[in-house]
gemmi code that builds the backbone of each chain (N, CA, C; Angstrom):
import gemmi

chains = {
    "A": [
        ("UNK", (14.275, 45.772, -7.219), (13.978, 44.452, -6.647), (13.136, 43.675, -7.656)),
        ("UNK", (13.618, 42.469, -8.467), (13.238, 42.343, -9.315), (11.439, 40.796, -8.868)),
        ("UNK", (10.815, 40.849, -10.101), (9.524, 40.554, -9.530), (9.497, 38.986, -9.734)),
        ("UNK", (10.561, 38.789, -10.263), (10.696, 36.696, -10.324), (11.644, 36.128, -9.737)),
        ("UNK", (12.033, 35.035, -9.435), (12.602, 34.369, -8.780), (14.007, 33.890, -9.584)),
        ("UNK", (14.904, 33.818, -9.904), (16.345, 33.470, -10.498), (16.822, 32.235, -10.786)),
        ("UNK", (15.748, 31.735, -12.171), (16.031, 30.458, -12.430), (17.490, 29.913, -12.871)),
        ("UNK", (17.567, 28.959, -12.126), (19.171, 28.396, -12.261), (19.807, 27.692, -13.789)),
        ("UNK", (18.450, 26.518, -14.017), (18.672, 26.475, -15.311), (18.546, 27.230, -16.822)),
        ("UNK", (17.624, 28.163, -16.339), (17.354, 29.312, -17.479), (19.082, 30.059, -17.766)),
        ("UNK", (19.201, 30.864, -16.465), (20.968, 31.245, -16.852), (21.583, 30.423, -17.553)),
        ("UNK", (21.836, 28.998, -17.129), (22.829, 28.298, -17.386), (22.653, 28.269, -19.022)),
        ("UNK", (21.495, 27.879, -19.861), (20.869, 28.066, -20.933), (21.258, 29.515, -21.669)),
        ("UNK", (22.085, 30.367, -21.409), (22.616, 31.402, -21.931), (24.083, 31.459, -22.076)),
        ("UNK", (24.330, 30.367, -21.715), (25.856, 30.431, -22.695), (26.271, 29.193, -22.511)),
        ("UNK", (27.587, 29.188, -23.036), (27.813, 27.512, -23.358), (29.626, 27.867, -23.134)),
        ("UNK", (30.307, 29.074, -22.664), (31.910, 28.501, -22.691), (32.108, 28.120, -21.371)),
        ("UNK", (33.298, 27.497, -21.101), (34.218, 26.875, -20.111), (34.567, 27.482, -19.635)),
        ("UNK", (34.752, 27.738, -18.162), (35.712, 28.419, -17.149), (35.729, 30.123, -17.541)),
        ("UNK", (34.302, 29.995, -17.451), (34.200, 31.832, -17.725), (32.696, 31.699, -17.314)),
        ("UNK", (33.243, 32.332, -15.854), (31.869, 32.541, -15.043), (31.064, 33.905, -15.004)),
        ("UNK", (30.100, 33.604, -15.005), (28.754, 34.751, -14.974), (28.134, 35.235, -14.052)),
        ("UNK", (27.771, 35.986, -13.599), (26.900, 36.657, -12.444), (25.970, 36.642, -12.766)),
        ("UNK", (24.962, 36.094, -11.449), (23.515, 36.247, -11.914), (23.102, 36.744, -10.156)),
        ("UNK", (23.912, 37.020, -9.602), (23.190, 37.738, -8.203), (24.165, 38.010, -7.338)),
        ("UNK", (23.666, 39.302, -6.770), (24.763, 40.155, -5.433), (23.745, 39.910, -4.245)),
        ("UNK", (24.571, 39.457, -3.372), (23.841, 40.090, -1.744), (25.390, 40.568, -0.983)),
        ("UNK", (24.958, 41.842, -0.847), (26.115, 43.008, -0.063), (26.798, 42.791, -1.075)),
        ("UNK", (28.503, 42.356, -0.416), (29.162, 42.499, -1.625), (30.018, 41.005, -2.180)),
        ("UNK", (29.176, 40.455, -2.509), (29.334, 39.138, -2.741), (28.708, 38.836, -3.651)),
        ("UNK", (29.399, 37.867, -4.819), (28.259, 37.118, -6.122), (28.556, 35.978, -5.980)),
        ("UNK", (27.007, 35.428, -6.789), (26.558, 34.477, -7.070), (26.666, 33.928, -8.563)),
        ("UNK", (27.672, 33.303, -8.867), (28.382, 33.378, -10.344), (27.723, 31.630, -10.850)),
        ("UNK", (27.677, 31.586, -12.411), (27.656, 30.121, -12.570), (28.473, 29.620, -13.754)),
        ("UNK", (28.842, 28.457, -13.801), (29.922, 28.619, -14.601), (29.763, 27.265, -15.346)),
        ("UNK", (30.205, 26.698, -16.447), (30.220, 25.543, -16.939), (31.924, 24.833, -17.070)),
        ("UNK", (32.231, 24.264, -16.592), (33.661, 23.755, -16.626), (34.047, 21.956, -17.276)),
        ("UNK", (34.881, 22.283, -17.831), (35.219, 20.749, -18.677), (37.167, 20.956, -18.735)),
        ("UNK", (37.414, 20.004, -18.010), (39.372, 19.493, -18.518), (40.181, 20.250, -17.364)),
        ("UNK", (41.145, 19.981, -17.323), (41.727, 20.556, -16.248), (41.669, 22.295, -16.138)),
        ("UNK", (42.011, 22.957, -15.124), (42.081, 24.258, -15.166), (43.124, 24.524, -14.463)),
        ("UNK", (43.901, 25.579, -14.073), (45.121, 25.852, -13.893), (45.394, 25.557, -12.240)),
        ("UNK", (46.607, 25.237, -11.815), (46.525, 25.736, -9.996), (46.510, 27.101, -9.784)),
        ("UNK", (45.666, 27.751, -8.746), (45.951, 28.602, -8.098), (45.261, 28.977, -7.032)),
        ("UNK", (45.297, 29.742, -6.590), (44.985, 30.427, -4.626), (44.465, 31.856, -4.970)),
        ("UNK", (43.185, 31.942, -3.961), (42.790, 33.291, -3.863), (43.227, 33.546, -2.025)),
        ("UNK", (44.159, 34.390, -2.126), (45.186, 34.661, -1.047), (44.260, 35.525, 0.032)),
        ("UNK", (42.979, 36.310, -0.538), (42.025, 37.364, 0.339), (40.643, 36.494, 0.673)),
        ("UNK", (40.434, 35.119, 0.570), (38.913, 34.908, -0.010), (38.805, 33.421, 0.283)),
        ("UNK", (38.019, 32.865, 0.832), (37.513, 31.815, 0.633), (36.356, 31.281, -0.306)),
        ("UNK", (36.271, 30.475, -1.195), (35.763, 29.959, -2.156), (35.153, 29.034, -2.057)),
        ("UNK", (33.364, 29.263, -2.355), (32.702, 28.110, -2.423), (32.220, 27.293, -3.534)),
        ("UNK", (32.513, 26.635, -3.746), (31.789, 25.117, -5.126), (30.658, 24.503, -5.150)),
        ("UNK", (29.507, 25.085, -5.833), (28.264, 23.845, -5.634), (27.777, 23.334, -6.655)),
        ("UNK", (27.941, 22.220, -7.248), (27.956, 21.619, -8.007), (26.386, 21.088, -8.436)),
        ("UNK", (25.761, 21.593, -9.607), (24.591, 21.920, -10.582), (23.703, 20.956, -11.039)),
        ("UNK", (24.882, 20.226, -11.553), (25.202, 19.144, -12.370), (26.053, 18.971, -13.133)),
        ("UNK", (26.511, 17.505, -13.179), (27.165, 16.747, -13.096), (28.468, 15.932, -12.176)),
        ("UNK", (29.692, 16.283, -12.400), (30.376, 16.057, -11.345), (31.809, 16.231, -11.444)),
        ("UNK", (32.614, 16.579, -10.589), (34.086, 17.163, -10.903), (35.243, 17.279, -10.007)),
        ("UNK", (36.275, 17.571, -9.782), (36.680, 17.225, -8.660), (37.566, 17.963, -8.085)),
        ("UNK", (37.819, 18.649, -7.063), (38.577, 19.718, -7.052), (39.831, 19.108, -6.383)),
        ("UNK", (40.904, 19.395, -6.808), (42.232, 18.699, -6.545), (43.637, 19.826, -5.712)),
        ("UNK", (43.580, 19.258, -4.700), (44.553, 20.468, -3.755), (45.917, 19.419, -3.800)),
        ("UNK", (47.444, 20.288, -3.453), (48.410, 19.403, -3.298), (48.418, 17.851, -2.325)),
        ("UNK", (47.540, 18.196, -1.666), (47.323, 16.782, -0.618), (46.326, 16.133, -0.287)),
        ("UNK", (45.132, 16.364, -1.467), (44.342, 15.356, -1.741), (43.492, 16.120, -2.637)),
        ("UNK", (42.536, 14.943, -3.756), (41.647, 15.346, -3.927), (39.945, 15.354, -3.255)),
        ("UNK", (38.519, 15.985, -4.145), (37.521, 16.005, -3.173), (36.954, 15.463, -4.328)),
        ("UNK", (35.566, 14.528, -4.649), (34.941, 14.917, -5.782), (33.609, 15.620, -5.626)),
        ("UNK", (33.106, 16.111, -6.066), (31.981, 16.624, -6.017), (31.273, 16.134, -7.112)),
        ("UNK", (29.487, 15.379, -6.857), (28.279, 15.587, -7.427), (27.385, 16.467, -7.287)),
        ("UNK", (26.490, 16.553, -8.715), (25.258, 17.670, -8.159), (24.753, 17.030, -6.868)),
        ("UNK", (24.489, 18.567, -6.303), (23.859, 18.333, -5.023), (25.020, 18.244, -3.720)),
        ("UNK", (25.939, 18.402, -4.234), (27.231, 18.831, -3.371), (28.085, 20.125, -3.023)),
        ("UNK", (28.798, 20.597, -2.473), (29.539, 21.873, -2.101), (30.733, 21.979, -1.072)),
        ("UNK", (31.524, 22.650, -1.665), (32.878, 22.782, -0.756), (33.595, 24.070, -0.673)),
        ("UNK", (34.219, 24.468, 0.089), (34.591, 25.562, 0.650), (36.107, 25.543, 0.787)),
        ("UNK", (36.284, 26.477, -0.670), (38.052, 26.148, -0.785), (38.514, 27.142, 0.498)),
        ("UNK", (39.253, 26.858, 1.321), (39.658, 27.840, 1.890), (40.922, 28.936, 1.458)),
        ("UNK", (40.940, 30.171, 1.891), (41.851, 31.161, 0.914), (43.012, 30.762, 1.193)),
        ("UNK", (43.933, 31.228, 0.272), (45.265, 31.066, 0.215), (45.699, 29.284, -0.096)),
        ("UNK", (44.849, 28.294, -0.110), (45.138, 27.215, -0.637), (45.259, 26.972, -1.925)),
        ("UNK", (46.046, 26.714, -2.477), (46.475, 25.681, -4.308), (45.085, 24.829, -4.208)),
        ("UNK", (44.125, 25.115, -5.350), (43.563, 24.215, -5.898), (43.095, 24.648, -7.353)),
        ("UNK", (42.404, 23.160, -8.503), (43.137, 23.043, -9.229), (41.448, 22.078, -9.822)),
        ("UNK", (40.305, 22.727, -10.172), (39.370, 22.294, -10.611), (39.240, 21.125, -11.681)),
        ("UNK", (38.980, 20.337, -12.164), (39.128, 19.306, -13.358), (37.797, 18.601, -13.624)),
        ("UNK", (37.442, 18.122, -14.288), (35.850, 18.193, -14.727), (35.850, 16.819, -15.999)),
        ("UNK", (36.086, 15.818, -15.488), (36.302, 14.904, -16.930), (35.043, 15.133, -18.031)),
        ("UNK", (33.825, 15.290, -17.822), (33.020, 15.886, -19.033), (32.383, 17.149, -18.108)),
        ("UNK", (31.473, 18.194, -18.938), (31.068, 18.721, -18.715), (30.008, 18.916, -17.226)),
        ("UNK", (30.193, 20.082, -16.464), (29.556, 20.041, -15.491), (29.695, 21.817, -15.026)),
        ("UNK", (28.201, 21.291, -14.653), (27.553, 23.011, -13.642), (27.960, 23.317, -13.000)),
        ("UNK", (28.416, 24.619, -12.384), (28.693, 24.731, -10.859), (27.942, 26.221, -10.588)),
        ("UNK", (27.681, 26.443, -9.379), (27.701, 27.934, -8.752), (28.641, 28.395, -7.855)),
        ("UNK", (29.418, 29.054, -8.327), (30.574, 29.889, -7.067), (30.026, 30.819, -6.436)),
        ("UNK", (30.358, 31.191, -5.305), (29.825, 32.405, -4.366), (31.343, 32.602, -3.383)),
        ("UNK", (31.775, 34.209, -3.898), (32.317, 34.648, -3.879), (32.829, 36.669, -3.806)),
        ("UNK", (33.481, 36.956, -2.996), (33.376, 38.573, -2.982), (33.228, 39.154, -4.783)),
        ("UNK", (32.419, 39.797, -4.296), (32.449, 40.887, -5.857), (34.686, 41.136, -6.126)),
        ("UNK", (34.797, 41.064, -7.489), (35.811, 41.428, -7.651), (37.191, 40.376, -7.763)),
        ("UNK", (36.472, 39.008, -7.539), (37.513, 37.485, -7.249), (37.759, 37.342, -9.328)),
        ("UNK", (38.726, 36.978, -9.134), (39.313, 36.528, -10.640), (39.906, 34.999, -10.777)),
        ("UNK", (38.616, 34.345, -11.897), (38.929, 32.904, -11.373), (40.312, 32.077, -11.505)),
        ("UNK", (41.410, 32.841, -11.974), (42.710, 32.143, -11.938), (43.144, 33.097, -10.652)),
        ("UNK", (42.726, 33.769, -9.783), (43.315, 33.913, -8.895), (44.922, 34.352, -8.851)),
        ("UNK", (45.993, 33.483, -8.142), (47.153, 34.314, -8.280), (48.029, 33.937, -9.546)),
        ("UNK", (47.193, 33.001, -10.490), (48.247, 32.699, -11.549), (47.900, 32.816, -12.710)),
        ("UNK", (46.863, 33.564, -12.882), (47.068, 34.445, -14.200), (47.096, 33.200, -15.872)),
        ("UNK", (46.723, 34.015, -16.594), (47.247, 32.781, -17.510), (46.133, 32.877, -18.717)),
        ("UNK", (45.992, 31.719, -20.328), (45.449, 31.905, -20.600), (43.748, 31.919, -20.170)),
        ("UNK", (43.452, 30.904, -18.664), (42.245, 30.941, -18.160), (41.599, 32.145, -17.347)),
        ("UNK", (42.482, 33.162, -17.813), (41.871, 34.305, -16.849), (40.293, 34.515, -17.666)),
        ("UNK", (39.505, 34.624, -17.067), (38.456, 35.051, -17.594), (37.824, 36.921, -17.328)),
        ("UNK", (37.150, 37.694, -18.245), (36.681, 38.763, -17.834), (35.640, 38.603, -16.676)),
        ("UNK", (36.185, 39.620, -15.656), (34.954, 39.816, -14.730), (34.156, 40.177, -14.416)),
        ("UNK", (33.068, 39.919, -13.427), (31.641, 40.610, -13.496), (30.486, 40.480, -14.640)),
        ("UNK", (30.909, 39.831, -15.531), (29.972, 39.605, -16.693), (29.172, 38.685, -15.987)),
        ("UNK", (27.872, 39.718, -16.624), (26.172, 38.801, -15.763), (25.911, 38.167, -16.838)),
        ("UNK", (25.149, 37.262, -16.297), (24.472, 36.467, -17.147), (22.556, 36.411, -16.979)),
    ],
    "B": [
        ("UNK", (40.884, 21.371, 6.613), (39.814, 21.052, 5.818), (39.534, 19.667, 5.512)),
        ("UNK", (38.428, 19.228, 5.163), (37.041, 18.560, 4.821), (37.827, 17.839, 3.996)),
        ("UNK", (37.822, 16.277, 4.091), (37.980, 15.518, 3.053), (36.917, 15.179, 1.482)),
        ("UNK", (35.804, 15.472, 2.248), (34.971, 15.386, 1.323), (33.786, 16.552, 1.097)),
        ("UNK", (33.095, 16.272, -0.072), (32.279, 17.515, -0.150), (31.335, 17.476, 0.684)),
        ("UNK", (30.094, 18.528, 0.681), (28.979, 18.531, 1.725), (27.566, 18.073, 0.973)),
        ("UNK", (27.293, 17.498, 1.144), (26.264, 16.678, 0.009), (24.507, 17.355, 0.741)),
        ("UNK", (24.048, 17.821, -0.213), (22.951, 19.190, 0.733), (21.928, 17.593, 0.735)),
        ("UNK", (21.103, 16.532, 0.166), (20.142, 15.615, 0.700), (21.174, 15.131, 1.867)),
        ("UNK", (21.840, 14.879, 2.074), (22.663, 13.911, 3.266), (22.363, 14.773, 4.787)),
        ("UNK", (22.657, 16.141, 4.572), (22.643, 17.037, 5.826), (20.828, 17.164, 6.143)),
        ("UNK", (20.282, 17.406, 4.835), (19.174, 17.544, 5.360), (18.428, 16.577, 5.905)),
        ("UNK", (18.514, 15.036, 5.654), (18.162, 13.660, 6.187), (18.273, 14.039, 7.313)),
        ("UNK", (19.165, 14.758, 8.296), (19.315, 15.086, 9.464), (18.293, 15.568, 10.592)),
        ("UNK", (17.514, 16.489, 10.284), (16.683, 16.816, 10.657), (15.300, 17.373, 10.268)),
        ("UNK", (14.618, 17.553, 10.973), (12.773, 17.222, 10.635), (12.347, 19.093, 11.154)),
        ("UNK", (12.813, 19.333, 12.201), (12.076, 20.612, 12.608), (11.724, 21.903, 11.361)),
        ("UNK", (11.192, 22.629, 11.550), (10.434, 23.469, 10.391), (11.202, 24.887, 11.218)),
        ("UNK", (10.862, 25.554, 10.182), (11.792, 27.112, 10.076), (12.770, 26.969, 11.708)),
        ("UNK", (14.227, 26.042, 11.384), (15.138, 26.152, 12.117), (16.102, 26.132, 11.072)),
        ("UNK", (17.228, 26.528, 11.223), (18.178, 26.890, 10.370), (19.822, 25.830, 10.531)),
        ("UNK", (19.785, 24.928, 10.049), (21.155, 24.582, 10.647), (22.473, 25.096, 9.586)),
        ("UNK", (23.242, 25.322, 10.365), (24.557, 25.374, 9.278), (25.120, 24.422, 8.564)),
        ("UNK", (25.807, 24.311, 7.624), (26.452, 23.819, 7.301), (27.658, 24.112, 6.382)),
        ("UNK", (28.262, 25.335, 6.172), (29.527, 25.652, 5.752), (29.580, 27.736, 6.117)),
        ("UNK", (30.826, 27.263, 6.414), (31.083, 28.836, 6.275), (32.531, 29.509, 5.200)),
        ("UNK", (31.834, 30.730, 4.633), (33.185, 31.058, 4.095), (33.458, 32.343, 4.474)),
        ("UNK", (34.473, 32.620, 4.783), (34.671, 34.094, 4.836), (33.623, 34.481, 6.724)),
        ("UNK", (33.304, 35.625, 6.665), (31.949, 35.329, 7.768), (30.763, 35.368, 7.350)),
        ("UNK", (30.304, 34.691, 6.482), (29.342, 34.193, 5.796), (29.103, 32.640, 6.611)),
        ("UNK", (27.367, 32.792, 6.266), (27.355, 30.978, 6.642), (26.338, 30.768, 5.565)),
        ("UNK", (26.443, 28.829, 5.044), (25.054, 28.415, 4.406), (24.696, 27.795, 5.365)),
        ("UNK", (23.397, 27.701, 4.996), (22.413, 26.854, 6.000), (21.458, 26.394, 5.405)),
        ("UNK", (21.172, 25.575, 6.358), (19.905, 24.815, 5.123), (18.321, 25.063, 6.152)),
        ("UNK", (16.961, 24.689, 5.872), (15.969, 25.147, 6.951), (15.080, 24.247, 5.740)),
        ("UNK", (14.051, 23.529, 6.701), (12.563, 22.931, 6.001), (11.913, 24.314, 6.641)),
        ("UNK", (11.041, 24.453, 5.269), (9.971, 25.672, 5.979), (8.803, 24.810, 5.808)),
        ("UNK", (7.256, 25.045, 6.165), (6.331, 24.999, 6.081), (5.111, 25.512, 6.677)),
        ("UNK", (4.528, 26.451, 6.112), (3.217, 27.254, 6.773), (3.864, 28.607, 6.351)),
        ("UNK", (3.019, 29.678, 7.546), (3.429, 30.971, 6.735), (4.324, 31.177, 8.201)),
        ("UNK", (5.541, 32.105, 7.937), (6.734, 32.627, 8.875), (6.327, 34.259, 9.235)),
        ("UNK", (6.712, 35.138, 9.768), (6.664, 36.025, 10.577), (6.696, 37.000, 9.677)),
        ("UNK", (6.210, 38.464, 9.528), (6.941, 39.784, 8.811), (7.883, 39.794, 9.380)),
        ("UNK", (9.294, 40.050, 8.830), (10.556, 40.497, 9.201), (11.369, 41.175, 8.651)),
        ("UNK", (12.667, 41.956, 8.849), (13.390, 42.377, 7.911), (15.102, 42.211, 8.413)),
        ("UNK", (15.664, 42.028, 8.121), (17.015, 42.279, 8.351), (17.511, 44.196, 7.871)),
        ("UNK", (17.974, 44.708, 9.080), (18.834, 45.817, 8.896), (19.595, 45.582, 8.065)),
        ("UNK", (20.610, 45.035, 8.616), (21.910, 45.299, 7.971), (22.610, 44.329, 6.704)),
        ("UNK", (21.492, 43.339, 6.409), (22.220, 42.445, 5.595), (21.081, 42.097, 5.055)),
        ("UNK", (21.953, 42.139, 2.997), (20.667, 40.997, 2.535), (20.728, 39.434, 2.679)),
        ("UNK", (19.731, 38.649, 2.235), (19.553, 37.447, 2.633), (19.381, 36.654, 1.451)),
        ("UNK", (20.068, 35.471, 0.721), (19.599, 34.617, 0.021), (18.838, 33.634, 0.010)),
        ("UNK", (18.094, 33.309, -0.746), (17.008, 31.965, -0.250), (17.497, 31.344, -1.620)),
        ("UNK", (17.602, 30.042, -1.644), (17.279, 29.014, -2.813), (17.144, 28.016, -2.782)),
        ("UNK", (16.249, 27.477, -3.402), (15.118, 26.132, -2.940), (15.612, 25.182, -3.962)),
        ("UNK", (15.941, 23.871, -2.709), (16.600, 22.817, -2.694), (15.516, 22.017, -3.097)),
        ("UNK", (14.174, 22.212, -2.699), (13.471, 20.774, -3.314), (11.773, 21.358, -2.670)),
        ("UNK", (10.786, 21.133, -3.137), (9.870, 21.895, -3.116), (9.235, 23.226, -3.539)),
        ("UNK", (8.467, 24.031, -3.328), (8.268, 25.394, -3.485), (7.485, 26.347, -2.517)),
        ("UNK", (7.955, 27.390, -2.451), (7.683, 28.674, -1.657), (7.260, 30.008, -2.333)),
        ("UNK", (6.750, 30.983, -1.305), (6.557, 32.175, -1.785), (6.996, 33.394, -0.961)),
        ("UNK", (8.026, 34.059, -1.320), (8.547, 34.992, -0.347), (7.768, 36.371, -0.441)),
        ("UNK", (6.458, 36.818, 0.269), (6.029, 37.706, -0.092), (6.407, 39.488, 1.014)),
        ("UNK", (6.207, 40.232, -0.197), (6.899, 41.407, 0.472), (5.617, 42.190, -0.023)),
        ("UNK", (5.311, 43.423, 1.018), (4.806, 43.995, 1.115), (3.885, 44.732, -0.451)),
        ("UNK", (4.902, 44.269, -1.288), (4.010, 44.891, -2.649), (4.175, 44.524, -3.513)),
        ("UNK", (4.399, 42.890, -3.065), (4.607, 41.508, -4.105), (5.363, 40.746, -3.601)),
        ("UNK", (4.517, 39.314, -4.122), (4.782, 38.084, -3.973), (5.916, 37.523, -4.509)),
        ("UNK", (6.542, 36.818, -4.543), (7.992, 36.067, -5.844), (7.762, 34.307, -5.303)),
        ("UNK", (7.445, 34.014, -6.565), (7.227, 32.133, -6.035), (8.361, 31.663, -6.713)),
        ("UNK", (8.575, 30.997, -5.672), (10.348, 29.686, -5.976), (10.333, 28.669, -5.891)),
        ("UNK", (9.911, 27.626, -6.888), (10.511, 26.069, -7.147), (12.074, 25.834, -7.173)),
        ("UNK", (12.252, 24.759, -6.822), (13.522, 24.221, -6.672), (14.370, 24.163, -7.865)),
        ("UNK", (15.840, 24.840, -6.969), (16.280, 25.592, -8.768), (16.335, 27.006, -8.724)),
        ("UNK", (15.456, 27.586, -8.221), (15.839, 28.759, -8.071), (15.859, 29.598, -7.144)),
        ("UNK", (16.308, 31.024, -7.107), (16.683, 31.295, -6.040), (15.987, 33.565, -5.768)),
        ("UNK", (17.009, 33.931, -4.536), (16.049, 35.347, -4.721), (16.901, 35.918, -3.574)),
        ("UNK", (17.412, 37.187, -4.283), (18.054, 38.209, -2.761), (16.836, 38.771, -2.491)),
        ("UNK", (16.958, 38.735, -0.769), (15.960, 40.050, -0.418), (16.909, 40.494, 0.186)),
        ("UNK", (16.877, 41.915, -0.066), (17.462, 42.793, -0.065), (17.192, 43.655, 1.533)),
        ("UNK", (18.510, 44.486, 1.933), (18.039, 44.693, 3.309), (17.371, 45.398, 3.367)),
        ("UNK", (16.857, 45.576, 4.626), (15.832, 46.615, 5.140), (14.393, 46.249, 4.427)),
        ("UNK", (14.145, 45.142, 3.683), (13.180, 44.621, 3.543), (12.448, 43.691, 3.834)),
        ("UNK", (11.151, 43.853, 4.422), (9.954, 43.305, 4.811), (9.845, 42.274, 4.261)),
        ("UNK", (9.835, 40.966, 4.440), (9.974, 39.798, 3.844), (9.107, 38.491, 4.723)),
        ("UNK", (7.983, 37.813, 4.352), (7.533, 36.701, 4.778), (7.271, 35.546, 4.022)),
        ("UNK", (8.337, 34.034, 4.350), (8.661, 33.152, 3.604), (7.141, 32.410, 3.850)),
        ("UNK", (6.616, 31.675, 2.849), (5.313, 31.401, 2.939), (4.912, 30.050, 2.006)),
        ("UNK", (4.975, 28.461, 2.786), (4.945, 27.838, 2.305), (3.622, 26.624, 2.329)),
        ("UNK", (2.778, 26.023, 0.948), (1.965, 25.292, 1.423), (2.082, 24.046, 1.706)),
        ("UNK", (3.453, 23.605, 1.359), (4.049, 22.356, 1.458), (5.137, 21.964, 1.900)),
        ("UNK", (5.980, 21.034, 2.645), (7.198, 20.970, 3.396), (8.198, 21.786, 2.138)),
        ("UNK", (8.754, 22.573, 1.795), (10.064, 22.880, 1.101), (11.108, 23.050, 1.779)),
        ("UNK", (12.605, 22.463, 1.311), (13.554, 22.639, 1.657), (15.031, 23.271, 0.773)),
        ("UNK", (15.303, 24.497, 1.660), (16.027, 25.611, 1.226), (17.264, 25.650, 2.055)),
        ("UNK", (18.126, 26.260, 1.254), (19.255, 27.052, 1.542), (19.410, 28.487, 1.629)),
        ("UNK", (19.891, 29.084, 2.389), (19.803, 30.623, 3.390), (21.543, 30.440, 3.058)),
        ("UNK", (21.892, 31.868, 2.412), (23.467, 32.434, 2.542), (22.934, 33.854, 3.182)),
        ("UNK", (23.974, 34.091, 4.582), (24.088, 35.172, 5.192), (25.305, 35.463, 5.953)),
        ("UNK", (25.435, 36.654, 6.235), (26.278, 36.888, 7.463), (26.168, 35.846, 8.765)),
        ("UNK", (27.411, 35.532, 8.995), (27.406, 34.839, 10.338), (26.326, 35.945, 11.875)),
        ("UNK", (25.712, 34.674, 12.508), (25.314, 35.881, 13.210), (23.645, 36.639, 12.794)),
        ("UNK", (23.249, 36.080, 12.004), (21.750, 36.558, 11.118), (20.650, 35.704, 12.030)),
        ("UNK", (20.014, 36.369, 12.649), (18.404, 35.749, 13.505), (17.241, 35.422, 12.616)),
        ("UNK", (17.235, 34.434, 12.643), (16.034, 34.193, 11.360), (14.767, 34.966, 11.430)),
        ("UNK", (14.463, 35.391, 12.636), (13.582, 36.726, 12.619), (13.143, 37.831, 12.523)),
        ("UNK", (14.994, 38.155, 12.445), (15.440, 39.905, 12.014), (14.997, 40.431, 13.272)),
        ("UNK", (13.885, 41.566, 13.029), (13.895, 42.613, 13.980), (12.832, 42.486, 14.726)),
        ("UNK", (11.685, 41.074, 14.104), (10.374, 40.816, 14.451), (10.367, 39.958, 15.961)),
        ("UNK", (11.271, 38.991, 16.212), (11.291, 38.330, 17.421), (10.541, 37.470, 17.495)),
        ("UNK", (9.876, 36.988, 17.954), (8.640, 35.932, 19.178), (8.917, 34.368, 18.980)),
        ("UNK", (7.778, 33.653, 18.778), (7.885, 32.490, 18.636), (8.662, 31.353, 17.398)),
        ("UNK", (8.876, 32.114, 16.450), (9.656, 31.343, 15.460), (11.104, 31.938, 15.434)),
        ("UNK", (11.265, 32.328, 16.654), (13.074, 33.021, 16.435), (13.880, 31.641, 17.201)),
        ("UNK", (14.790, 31.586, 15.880), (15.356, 30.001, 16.299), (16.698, 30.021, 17.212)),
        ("UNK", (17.110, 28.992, 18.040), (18.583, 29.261, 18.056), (19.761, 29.380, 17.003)),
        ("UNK", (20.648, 30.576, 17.021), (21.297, 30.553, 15.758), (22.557, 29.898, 15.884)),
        ("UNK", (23.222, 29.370, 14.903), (24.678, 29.083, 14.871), (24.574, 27.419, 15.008)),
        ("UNK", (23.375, 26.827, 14.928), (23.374, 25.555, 15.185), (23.862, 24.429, 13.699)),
        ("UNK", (24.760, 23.833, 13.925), (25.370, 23.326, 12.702), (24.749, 21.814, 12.699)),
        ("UNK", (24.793, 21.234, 11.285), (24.477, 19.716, 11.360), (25.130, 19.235, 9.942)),
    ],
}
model = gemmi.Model(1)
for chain_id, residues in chains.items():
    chain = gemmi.Chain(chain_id)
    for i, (resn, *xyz) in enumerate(residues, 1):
        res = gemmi.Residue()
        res.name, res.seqid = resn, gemmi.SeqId(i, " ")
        for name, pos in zip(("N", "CA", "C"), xyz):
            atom = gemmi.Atom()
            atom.name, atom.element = name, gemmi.Element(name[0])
            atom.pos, atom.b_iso = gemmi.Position(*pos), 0.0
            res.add_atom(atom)
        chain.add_residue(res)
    model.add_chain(chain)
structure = gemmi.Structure()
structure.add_model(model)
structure.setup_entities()
């Protein structure tokens, strides 16, 4: 049980790529990932899982077949599972996902955006 | 689903009461919630589930039996289950709580600060 508190911007300050999210906390079996995202990212669906977005800073917009949402810091949305969506980020922006241990952020479509998983940050 | 995102100052404009918990998204059977704390809260622990705290705007001190952890806004802290935990604040702060649907903000302690749960805003 560690003896400080889990600064948000300190993580974020440890790396700098795109669409390759990090763990920085479990409760049960669920993480708390953060990620930096810029330009479109692929469609796809996590078919077991619902997916949450909270946006850090800046701002971005998550785009499903029948509408989009945008999100600013200080905002959050709750992809629900098995839906097509399709992240896009015109400049750079923060997010925190919270999500089951074990989610892979291209989900069912694979591709060059698969990122490695579980890497903490 | 939600046309738009959940904007965490907008929900909290909502209400004024101190260590009450309202919801505001669920994923999976998980809920977030948001809560103004201020003063010191109860010893408690949750059995069966850990608990996230992360502070939306102000600062707190979640102290446990054999240490303190202080949180400005920005960051955040699992307590972990089966641990003794009292949120402890000298100034209005306002936080976000990720838990199991179903989590008593008092755990196992009860009395006067056990809120109604499941209340959304």
């Amino acid at each position: 049980m560690p003896d400080t508190a889990i600064n948000l911007q300190e993580k974020l300050a440890r790396f700098s790529e795109h669409w390759s999210p990090r763990v920085i906390a479990e409760m049960n079996d669920y993480q708390f990932k953060l990620a930096k995202v810029l330009g479109e990212f692929v469609w796809h669906s996590h078919a077991d899982t619902d997916e949450v977005f909270i946006v850090l800073a800046g701002e971005m917009v998550l785009e499903f077949r029948d509408r989009s949402v945008a999100l600013a810091a200080g905002e959050m949305y709750v992809v629900p599972r098995g839906v097509e969506h399709r992240p896009v980020a015109s400049s750079e922006c923060s997010i925190m996902l919270v999500e089951p241990r074990g989610v892979v952020n291209t989900g069912d479509a694979g591709g060059a955006y698969t990122a490695p998983n579980d890497i903490w940050v």
